[in-house]
One Martini backbone bead per residue (centre of mass of N, CA, C, O) as a GRO file, in nm:
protein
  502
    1UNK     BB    1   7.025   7.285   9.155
    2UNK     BB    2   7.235   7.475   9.157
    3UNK     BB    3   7.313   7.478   9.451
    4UNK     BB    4   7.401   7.222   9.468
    5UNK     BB    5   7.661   7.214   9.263
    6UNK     BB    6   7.767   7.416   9.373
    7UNK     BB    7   7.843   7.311   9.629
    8UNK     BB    8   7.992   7.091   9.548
    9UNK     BB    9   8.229   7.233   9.420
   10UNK     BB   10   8.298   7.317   9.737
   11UNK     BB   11   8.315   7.041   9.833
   12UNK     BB   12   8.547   6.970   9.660
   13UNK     BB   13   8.784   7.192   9.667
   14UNK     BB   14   8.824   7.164   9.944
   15UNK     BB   15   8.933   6.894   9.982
   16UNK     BB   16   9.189   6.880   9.777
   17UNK     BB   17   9.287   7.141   9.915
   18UNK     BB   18   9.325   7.008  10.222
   19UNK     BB   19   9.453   6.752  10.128
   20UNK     BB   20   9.739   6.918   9.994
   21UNK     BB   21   9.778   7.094  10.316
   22UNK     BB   22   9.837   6.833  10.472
   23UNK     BB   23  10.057   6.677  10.336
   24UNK     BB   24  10.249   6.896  10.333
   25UNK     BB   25  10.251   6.908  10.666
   26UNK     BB   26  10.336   6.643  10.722
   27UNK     BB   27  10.622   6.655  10.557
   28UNK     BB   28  10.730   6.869  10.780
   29UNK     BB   29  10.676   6.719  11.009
   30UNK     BB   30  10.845   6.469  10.976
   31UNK     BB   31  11.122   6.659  10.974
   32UNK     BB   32  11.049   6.681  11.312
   33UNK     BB   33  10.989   6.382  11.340
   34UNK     BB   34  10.995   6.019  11.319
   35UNK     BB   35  10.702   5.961  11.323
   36UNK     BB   36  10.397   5.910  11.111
   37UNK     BB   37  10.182   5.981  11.347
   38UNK     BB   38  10.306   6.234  11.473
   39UNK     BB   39  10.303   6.411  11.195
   40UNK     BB   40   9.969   6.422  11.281
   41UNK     BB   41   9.983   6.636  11.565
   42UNK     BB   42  10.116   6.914  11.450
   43UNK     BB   43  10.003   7.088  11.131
   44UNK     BB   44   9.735   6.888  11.064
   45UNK     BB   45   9.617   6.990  11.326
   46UNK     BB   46   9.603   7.264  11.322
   47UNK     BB   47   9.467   7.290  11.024
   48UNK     BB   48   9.193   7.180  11.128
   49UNK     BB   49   9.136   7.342  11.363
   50UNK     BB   50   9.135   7.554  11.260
   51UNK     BB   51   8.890   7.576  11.023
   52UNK     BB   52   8.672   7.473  11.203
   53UNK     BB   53   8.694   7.766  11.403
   54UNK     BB   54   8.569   7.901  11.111
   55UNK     BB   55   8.374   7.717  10.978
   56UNK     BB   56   8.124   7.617  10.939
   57UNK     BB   57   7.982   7.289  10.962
   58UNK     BB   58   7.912   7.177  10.690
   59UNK     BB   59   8.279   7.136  10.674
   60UNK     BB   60   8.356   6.884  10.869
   61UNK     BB   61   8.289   6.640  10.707
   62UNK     BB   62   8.521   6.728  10.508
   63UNK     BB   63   8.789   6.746  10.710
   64UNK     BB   64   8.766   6.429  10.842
   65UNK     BB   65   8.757   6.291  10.613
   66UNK     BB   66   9.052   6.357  10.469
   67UNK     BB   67   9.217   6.280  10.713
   68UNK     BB   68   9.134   5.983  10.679
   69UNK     BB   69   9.233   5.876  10.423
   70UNK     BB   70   9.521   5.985  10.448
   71UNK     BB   71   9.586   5.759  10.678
   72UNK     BB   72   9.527   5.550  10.532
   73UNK     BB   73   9.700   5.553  10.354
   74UNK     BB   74   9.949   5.583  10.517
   75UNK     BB   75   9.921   5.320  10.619
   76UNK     BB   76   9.963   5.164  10.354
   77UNK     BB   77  10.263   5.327  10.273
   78UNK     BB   78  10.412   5.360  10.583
   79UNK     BB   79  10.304   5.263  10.824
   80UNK     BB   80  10.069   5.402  11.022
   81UNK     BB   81   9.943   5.396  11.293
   82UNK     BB   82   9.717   5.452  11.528
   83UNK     BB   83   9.416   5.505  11.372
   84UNK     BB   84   9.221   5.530  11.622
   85UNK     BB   85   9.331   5.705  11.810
   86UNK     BB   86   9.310   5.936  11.597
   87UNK     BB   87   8.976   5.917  11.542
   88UNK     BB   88   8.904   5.999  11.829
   89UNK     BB   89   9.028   6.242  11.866
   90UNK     BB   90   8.933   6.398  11.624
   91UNK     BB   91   8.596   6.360  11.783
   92UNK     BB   92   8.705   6.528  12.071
   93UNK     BB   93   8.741   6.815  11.896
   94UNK     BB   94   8.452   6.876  11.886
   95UNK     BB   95   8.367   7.010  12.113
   96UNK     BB   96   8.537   7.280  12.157
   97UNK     BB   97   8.449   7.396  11.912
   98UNK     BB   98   8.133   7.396  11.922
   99UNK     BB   99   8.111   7.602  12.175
  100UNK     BB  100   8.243   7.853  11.993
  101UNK     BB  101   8.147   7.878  11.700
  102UNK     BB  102   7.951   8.157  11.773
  103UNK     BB  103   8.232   8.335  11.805
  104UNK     BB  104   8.392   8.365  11.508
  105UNK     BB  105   8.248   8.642  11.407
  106UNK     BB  106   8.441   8.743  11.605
  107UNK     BB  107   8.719   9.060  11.728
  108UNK     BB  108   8.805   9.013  11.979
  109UNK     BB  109   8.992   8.955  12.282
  110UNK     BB  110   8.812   8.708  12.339
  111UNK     BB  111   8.805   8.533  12.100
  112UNK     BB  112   9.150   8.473  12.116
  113UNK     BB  113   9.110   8.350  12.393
  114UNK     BB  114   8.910   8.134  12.331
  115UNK     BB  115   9.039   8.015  12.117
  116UNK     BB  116   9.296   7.915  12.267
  117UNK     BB  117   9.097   7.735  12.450
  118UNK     BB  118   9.034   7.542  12.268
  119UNK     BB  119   9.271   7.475  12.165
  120UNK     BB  120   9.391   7.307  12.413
  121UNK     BB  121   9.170   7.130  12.477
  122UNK     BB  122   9.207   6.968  12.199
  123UNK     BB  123   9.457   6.896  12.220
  124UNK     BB  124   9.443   6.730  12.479
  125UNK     BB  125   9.176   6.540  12.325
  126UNK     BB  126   9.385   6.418  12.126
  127UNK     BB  127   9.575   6.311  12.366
  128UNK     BB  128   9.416   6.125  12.535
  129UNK     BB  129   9.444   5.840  12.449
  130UNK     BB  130   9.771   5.842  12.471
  131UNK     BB  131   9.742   5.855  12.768
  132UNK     BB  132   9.521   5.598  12.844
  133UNK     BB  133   9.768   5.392  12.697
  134UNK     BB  134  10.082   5.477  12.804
  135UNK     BB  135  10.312   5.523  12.603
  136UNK     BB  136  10.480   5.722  12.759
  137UNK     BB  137  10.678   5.975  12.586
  138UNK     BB  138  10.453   5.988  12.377
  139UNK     BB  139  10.236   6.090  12.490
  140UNK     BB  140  10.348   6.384  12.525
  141UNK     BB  141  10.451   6.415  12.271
  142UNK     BB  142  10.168   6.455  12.158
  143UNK     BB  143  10.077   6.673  12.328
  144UNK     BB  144  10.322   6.900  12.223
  145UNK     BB  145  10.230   6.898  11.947
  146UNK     BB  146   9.941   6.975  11.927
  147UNK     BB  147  10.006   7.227  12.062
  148UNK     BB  148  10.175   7.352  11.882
  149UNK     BB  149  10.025   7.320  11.623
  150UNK     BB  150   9.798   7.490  11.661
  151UNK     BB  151   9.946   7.755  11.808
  152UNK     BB  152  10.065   7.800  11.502
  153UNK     BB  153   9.804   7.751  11.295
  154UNK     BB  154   9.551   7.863  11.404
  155UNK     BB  155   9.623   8.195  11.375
  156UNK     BB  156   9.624   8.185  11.080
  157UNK     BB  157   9.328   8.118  10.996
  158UNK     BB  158   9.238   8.378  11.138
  159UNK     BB  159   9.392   8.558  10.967
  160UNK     BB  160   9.278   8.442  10.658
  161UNK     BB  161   8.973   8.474  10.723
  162UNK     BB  162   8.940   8.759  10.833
  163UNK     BB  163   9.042   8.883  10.536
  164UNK     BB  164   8.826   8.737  10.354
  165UNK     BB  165   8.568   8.840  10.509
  166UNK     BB  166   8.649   9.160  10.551
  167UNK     BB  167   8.607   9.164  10.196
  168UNK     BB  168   8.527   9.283   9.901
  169UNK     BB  169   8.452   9.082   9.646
  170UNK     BB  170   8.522   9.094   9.290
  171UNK     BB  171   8.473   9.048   8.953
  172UNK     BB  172   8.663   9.003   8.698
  173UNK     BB  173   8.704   9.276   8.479
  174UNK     BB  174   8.745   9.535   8.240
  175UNK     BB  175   8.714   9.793   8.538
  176UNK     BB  176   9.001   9.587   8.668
  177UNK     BB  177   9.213   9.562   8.507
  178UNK     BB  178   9.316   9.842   8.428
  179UNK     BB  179   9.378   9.841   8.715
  180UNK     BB  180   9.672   9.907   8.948
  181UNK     BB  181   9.841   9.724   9.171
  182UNK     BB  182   9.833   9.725   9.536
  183UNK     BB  183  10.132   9.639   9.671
  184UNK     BB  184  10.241   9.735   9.939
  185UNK     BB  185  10.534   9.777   9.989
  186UNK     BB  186  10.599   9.885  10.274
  187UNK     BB  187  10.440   9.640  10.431
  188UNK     BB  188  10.663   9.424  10.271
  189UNK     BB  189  10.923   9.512  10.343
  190UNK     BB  190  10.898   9.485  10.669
  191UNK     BB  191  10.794   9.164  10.671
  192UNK     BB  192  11.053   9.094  10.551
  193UNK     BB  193  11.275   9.215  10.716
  194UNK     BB  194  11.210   9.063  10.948
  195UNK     BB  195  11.220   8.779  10.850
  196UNK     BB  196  11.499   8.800  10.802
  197UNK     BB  197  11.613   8.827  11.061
  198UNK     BB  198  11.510   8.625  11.197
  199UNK     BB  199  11.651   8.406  11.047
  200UNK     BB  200  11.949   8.515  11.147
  201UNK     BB  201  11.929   8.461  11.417
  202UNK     BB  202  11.919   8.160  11.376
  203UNK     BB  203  12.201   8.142  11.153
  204UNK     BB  204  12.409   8.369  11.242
  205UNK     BB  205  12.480   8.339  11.495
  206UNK     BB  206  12.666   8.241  11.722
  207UNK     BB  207  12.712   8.068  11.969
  208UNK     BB  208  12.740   8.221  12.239
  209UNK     BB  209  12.467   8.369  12.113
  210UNK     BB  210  12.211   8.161  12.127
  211UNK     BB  211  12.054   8.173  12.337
  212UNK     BB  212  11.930   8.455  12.254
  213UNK     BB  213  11.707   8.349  12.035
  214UNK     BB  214  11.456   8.334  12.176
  215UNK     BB  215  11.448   8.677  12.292
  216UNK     BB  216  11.445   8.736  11.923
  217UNK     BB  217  11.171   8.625  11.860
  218UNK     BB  218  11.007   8.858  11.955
  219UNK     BB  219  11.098   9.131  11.809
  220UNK     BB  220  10.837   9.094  11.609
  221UNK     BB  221  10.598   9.053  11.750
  222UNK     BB  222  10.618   9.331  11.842
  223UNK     BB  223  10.604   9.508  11.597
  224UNK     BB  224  10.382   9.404  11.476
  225UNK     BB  225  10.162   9.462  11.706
  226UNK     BB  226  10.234   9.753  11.734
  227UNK     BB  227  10.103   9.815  11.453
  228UNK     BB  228   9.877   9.549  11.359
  229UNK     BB  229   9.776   9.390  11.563
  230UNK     BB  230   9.720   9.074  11.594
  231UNK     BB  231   9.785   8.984  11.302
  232UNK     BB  232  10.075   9.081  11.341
  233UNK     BB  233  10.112   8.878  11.624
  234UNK     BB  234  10.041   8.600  11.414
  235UNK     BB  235  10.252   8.656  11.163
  236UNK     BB  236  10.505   8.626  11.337
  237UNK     BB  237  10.479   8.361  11.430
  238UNK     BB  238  10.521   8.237  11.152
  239UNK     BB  239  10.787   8.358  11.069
  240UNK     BB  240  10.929   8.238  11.308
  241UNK     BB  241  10.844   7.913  11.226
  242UNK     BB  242  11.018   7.889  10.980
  243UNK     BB  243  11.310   7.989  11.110
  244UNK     BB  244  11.320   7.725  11.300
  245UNK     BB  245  11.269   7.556  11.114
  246UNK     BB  246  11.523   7.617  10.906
  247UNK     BB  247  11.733   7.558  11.111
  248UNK     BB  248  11.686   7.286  11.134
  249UNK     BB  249  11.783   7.025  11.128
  250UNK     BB  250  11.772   6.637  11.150
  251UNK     BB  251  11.694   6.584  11.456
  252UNK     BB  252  11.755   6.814  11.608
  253UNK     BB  253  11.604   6.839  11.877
  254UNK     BB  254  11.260   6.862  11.860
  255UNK     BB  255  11.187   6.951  12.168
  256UNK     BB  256  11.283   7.205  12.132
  257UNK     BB  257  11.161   7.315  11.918
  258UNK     BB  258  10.851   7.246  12.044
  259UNK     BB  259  10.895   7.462  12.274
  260UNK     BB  260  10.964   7.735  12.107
  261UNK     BB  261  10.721   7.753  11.956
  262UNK     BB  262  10.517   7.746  12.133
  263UNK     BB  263  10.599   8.011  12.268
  264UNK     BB  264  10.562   8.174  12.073
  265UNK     BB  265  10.245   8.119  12.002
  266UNK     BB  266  10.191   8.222  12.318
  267UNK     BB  267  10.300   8.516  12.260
  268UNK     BB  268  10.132   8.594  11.993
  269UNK     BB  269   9.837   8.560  12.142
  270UNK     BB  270   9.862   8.722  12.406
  271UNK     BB  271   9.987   8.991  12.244
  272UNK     BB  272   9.741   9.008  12.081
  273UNK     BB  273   9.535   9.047  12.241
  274UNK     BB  274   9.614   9.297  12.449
  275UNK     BB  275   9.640   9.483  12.160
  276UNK     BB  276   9.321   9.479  12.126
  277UNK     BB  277   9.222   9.570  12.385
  278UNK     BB  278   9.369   9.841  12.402
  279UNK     BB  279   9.240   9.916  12.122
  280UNK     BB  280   8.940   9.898  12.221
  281UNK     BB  281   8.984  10.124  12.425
  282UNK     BB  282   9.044  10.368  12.299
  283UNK     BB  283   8.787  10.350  12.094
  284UNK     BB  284   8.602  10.382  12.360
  285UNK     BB  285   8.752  10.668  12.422
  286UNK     BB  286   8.708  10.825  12.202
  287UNK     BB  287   8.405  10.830  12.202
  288UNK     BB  288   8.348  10.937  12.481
  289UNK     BB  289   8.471  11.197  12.379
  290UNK     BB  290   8.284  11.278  12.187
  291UNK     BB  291   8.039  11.266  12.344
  292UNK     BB  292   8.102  11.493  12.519
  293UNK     BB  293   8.165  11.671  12.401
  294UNK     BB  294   7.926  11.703  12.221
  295UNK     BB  295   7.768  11.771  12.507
  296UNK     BB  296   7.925  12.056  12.577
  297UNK     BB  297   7.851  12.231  12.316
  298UNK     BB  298   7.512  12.193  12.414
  299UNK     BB  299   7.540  12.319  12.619
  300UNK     BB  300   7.695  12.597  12.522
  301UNK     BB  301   7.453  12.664  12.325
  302UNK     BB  302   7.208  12.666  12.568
  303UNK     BB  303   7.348  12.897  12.753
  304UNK     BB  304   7.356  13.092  12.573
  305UNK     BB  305   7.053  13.103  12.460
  306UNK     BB  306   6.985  13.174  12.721
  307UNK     BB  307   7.116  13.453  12.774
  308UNK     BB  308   7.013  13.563  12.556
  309UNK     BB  309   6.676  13.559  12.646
  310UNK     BB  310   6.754  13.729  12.910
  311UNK     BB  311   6.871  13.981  12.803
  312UNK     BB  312   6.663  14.064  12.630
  313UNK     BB  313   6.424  14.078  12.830
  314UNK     BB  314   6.583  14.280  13.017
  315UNK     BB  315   6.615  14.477  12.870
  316UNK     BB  316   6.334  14.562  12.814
  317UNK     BB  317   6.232  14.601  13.049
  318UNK     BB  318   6.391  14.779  13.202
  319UNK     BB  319   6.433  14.984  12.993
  320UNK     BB  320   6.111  15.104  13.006
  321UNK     BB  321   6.127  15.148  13.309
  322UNK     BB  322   6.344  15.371  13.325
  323UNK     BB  323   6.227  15.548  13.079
  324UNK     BB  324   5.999  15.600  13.235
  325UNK     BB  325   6.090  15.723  13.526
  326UNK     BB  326   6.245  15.953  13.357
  327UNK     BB  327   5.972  16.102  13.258
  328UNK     BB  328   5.852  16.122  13.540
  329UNK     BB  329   6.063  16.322  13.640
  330UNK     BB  330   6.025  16.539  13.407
  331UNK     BB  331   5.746  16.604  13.481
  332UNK     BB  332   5.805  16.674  13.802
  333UNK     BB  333   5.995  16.929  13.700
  334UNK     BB  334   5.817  17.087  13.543
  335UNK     BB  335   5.549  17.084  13.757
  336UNK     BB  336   5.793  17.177  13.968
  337UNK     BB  337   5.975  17.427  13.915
  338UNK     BB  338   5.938  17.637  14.227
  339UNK     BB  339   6.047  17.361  14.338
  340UNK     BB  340   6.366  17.278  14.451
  341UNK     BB  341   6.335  16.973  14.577
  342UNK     BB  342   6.183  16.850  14.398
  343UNK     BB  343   6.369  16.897  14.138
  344UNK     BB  344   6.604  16.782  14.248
  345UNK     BB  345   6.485  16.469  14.289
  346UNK     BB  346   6.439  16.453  13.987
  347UNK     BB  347   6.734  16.438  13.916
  348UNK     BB  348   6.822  16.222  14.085
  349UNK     BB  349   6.642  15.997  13.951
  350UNK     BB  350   6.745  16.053  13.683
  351UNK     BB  351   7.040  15.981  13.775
  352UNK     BB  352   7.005  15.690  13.868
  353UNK     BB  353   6.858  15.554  13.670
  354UNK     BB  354   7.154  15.588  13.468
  355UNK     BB  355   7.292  15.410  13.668
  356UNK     BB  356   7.125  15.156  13.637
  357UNK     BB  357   7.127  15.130  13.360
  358UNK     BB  358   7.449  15.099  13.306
  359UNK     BB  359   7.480  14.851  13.501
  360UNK     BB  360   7.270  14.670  13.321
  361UNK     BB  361   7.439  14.691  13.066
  362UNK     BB  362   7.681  14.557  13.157
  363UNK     BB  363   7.567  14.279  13.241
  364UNK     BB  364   7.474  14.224  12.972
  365UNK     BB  365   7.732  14.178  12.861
  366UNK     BB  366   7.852  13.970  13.043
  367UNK     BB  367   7.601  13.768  12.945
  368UNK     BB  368   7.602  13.910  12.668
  369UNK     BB  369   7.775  13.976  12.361
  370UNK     BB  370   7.627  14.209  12.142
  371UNK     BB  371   7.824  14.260  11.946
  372UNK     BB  372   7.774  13.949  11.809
  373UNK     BB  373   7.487  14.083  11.654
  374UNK     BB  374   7.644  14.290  11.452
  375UNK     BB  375   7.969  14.144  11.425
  376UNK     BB  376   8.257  14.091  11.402
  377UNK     BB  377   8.492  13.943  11.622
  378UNK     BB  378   8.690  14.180  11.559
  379UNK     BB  379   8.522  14.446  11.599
  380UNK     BB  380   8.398  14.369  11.878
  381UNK     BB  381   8.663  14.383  11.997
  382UNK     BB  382   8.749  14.674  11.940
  383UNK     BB  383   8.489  14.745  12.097
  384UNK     BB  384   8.621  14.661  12.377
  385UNK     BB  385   8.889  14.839  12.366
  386UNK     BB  386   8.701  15.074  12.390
  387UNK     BB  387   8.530  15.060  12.643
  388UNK     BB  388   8.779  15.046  12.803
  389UNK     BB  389   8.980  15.302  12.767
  390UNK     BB  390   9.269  15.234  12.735
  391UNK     BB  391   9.411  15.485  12.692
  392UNK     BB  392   9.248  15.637  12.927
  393UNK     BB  393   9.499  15.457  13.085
  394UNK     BB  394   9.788  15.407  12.940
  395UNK     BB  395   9.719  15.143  12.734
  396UNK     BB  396   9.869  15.027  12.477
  397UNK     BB  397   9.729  14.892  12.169
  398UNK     BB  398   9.701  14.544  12.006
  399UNK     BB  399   9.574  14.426  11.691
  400UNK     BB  400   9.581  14.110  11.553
  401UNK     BB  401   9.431  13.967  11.272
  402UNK     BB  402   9.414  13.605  11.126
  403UNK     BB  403   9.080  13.512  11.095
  404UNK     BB  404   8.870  13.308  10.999
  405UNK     BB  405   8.599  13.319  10.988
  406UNK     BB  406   8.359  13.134  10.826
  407UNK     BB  407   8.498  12.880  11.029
  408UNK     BB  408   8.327  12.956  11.295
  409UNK     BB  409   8.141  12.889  11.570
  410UNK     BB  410   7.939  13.037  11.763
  411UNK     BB  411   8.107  12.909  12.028
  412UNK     BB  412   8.375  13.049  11.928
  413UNK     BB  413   8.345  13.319  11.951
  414UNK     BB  414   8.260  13.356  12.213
  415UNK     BB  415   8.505  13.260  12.351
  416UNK     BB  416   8.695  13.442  12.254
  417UNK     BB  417   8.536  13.694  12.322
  418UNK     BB  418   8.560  13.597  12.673
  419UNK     BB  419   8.854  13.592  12.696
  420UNK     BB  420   8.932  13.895  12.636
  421UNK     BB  421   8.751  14.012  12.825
  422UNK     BB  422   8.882  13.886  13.067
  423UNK     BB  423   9.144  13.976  13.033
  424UNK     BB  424   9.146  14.311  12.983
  425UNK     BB  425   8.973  14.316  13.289
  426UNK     BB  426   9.258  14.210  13.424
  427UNK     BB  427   9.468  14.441  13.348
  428UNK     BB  428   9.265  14.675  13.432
  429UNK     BB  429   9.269  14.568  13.768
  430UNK     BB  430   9.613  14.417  13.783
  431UNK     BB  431   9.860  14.470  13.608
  432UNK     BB  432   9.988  14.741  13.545
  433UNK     BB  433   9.988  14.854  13.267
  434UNK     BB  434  10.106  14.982  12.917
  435UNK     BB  435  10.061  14.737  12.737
  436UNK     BB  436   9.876  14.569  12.479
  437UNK     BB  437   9.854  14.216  12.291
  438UNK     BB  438   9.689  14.102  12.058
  439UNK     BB  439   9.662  13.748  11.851
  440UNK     BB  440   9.503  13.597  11.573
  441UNK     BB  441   9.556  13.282  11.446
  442UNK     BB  442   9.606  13.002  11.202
  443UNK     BB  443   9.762  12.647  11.287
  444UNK     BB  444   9.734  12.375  11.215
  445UNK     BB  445   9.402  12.361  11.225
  446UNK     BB  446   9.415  12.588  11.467
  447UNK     BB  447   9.341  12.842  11.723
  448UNK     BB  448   9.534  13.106  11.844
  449UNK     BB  449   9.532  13.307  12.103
  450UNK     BB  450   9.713  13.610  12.246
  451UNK     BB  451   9.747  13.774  12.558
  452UNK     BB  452   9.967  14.084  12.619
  453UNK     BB  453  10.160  14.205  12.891
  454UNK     BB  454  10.382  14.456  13.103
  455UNK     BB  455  10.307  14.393  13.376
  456UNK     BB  456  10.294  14.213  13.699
  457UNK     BB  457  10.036  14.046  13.676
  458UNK     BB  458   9.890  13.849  13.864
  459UNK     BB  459   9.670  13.750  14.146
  460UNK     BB  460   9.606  13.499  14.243
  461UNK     BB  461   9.292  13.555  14.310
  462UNK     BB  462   9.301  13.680  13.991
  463UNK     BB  463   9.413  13.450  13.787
  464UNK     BB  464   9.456  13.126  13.766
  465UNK     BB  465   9.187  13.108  13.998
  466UNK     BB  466   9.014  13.265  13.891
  467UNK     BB  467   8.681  13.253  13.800
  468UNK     BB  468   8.698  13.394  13.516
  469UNK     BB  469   8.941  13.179  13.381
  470UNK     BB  470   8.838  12.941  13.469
  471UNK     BB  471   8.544  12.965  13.282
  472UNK     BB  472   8.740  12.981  13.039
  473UNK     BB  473   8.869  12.697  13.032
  474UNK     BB  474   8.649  12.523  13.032
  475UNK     BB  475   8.526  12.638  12.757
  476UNK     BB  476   8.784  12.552  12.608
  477UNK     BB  477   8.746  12.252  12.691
  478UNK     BB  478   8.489  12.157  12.567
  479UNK     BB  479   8.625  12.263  12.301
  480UNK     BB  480   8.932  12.091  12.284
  481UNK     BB  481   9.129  12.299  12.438
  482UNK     BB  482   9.350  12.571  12.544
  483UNK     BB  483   9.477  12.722  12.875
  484UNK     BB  484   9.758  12.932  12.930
  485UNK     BB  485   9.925  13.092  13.220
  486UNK     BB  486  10.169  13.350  13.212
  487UNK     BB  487  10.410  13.564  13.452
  488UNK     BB  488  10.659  13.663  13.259
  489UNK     BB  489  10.681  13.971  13.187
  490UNK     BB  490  10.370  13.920  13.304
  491UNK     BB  491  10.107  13.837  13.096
  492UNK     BB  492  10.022  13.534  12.914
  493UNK     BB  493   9.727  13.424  12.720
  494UNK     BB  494   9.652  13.097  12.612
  495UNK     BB  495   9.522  12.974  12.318
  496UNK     BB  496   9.329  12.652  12.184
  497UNK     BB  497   9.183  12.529  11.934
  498UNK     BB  498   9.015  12.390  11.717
  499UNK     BB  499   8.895  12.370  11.375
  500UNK     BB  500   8.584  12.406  11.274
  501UNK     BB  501   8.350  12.346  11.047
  502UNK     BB  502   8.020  12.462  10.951
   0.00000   0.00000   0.00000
């Protein structure tokens, strides 16, 4: 018995509400047409095929219904005519509207042309009588009202609809009052100023530049749209709309004004789907990009862990038979002490092994780096700078570090020290330089690394293209950064990471 109660209070509610917002948009459309039967084509066809296209069908034969009584009333109180056409075709535009029905809770832009595309058809269908009736200037005159009315009414319903519907209302209660209202004034302001202008260029221009009236009349459209998205431009179509309305005699050529209207409001539903489009195209284009993101990372995170478990493993194992080796080589030398070839033998092999050790411990090196596994960032860098005996080259190093790691993850530190190692080893092999400069530090959320000599530049080979920096930059990208490489008055090599927390 409640829920029926309450239905009842909102289909009251309902009716009376859309009674007095049908007679208010006849009396506007009035002022517009000369026939009070042609001025139930323009925004009250608009609006009740609007609220059709969005509420339920259970409010269908209320919004039917009210739209009836008001012509019979009008028809007793104004002599207003063609009652049945009127009728018929508001029941052959139940056809489009029902077929897109199930469409109406989706925002995408095929919805928005979906429904142009249905608010046409319902048009056709309202002037189709009296297209059939052959009434001559009138059937047209019927369908442009129909169209007009329609595609400038019905997406502003959609509009506040959609406000409606996509957001938590709660009752006004003790701990909402206290709470202050947040005007956007921003936003006011904006679109008054919109507002504004649009209406000065309808009343305020000059006569020899009223012709391009027209084409400043997308200007708010363009505007609102690309900053609002398909809302901000059905927005600007009402604005447009208010002011070609305010702008206009008393019947001073109204279908010049019902095709200015028209064409904005085809402009502005185009307009809004496209740029809707645009933006639902970005969203997906951002997701692919942190999934492939996220999944380059979960790669590399793979990798090193591979990287990991083959060097501890070569290690352990190369590393015990060396171990081996050089024990028996020992031995061969003791037991064999009066033999010199033999003691020679053993020398050599004993000095082999350490340089396969050596040569091993090098790639495992390059392969997995230990010093991550004992030190900070900084330090490991610093004992690669000591590793290569840059100074015993002649090469005055100089490292600034003012990062904090405690913010990097495992994969950034890695990265950061992958490309030092690489920067280094080509300046070590290919730069001739005198000097070299390490930097690091964060800059407005992201990483930065700067290294930097004065020697002669990378050659093709081994710079720009070589495999080193080259699967450096990959790396760097899968994080989401850069690296650039500049050879003028040396090399200097740029990183750049976002930063990310852990």
């Amino acid at each position: 018995m409640k829920t029926f109660f309450s239905r009842l209070i909102t289909v009251i509610a309902c009716f009376f509400i859309f009674s007095a917002a049908w007679f208010c948009l006849w009396s506007i459309s009035l002022h517009l047409v000369e026939r009070p039967e042609l001025a139930v084509l323009l925004f009250p066809f608009g609006l009740r095929l609007g609220l059709m296209l969005q509420c339920p069908r259970g409010y269908w034969p209320v919004l039917l219904g009210a739209e009836w009584l008001l012509i019979y009333w009008l028809m007793q109180a104004v002599g207003l005519t063609h009652f049945t056409l009127l009728m018929i075709g508001s029941l052959l535009t139940l056809l489009p509207v029902a077929l897109i029905s199930r469409y109406r809770h989706q925002r995408d832009w095929r919805t928005l042309l979906l429904q142009g595309a249905a608010l046409t058809a319902a048009a056709l269908l309202q002037s189709l009588p009296w297209l059939w009736h052959r009434y001559g200037n009138e059937s047209w005159n019927a369908l442009l009202l129909t169209l007009t009315g329609g595609l400038t009414l019905a997406p502003v319903c959609l509009v506040f609809w959609h406000y409606l519907a996509n957001n938590t209302w709660l009752p006004l209660g003790p701990s909402l009052v206290s709470q202050p209202i947040n005007w956007r004034g921003r936003h006011l302001v904006w679109y008054l100023l919109l507002f504004v202008i649009s209406l000065w260029l309808q009343l305020g221009l000059p006569n020899e530049l009223s012709r391009f009236t027209p084409f400043c009349l997308a200007l708010p459209i363009i505007a609102l749209a690309w900053h609002y998205g398909w809302q901000g431009a059905l927005i600007a179509t009402l604005m447009n709309a208010i002011a070609l309305i305010a702008s206009q005699t008393w019947h001073d050529h109204p279908v010049d004004l019902l095709l200015s209207l028209l064409v904005q409001s085809l402009t502005g539903l185009l307009l809004g789907a496209g740029i809707q489009r645009l933006r639902e195209l970005n969203q997906s284009l951002q997701k692919e990009l942190a999934r492939n993101q996220h999944l380059a990372e979960r790669l590399l995170e793979t990798e090193e862990s591979v990287r990991r478990d083959v060097a501890r493993e070569l290690h352990d194992d190369i590393g015990q038979t060396i171990t081996a080796i050089r024990t028996q080589a020992g031995i061969v030398q003791r037991l064999a002490a009066d033999n010199a070839s033999v003691k020679q033998s053993g020398q050599l092999i004993e000095q082999l092994s350490l340089g396969v050790y050596d040569a091993v411990r090098r790639l495992l090196g390059r392969l997995r780096p230990r010093q991550l596994d004992d030190l900070t960032l900084e330090q490991a860098i610093r004992s690669l700078m000591r590793e290569m005996e840059l100074e015993g080259r002649g090469i005055i190093s100089h490292l600034e570090w003012r990062i904090d790691e405690s913010a990097l993850s495992e994969n950034q530190r890695v990265t950061l020290f992958r490309v030092c190692q690489e920067g280094l080893n080509n300046i070590v092999k290919h730069a001739d330089a005198s000097a070299v400069t390490l930097q690091g530090w964060q800059q407005d959320e992201r990483l930065m690394l700067v290294i930097e000599d004065d020697g002669s530049g990378l050659p093709p080979d081994s710079g720009q293209h070589g495999f080193g920096l080259t699967g450096m930059r990959e790396r760097v990208t899968a994080l989401g950064g850069t690296l650039t490489i500049s050879c003028l008055h040396g090399t200097r090599v740029s990183v750049s990471l976002p930063q990310r927390y852990v």
